[in-house]
C-alpha positions as CSV (number, residue, x, y, z in Angstrom):
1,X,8.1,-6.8,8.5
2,X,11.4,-5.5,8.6
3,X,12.4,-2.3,10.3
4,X,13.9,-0.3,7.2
5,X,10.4,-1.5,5.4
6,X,8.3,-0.2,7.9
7,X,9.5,3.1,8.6
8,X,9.5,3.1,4.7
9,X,6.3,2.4,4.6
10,X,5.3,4.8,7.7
11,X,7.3,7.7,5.6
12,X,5.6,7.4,2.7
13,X,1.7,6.9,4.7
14,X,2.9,10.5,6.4
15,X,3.5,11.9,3.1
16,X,0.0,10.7,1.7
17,X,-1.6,12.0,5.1
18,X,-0.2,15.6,3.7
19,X,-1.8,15.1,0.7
20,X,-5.1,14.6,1.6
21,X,-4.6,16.8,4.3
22,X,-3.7,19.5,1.4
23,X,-6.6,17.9,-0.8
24,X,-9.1,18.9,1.7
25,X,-7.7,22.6,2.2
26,X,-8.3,22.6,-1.5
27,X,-11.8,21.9,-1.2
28,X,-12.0,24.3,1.9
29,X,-11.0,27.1,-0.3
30,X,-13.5,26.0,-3.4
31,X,-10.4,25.1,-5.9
32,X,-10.9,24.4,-9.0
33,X,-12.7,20.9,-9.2
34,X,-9.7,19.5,-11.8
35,X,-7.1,20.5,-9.6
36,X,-8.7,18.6,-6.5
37,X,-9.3,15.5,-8.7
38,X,-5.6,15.8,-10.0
39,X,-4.2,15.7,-6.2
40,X,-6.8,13.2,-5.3
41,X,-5.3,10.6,-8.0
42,X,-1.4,11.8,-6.9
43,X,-2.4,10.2,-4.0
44,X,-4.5,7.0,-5.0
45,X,-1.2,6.4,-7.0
46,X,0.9,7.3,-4.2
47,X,-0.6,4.6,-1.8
48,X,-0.9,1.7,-5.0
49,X,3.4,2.3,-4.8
50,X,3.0,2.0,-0.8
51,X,0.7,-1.0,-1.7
52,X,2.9,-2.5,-4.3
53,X,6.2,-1.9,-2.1
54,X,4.1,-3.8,0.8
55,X,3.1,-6.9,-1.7
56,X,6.5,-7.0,-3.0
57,X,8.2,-7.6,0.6
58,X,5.3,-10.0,2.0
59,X,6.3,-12.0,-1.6
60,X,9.7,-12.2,-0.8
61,X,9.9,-13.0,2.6
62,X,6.3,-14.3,4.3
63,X,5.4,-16.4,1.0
64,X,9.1,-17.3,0.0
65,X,9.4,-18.8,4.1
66,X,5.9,-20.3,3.7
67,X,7.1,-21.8,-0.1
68,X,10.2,-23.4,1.2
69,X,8.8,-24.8,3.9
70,X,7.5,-28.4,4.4
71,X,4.1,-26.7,5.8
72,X,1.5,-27.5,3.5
73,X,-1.2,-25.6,5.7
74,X,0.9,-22.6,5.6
75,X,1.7,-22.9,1.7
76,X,-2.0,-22.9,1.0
77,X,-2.6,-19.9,3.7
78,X,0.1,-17.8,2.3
79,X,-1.8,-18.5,-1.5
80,X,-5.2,-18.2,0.0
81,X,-3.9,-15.0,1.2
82,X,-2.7,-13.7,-1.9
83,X,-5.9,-14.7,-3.6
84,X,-8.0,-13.0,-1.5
85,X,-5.6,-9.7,-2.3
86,X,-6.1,-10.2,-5.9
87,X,-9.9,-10.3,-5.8
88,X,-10.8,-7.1,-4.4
């Protein structure tokens, strides 16, 4: 992974960290339950842009190499890979 990817990446996880962090403090202090569940789904969609920013480099770089390669095995690894992402 590049560097300026990964301490992206590592940025953003901090700021999610916060959140629940914050989320928890919430529940601590018996907040309203909507309010918790609102912060709860900031950060679910706060780690699916960490998640598709992670997808989107692996795409262009691991699975681009792998593509242009001559490497069958590593072809099929790289779209076994990707699958097994898109099943869960």
């Amino acid at each position: 992974m590049e560097k300026s990817v990964s301490e992206k990446v590592l940025k953003n996880l901090n700021r999610v960290e916060g959140q629940v962090r914050g989320i928890a403090k919430m529940v601590e202090e018996d907040r309203y339950c909507i309010d918790v569940v609102t912060q709860i789904e900031a950060a679910r969609a706060a780690l699916a842009r960490i998640e598709s920013d992670l997808l989107r480099q692996h795409l262009g770089h691991c699975v681009h190499r792998a593509m242009n390669s001559k490497n069958a095995s590593e072809q099929e690894k790289v779209i076994e890979e990707l699958v097994g992402v898109f099943r869960r």
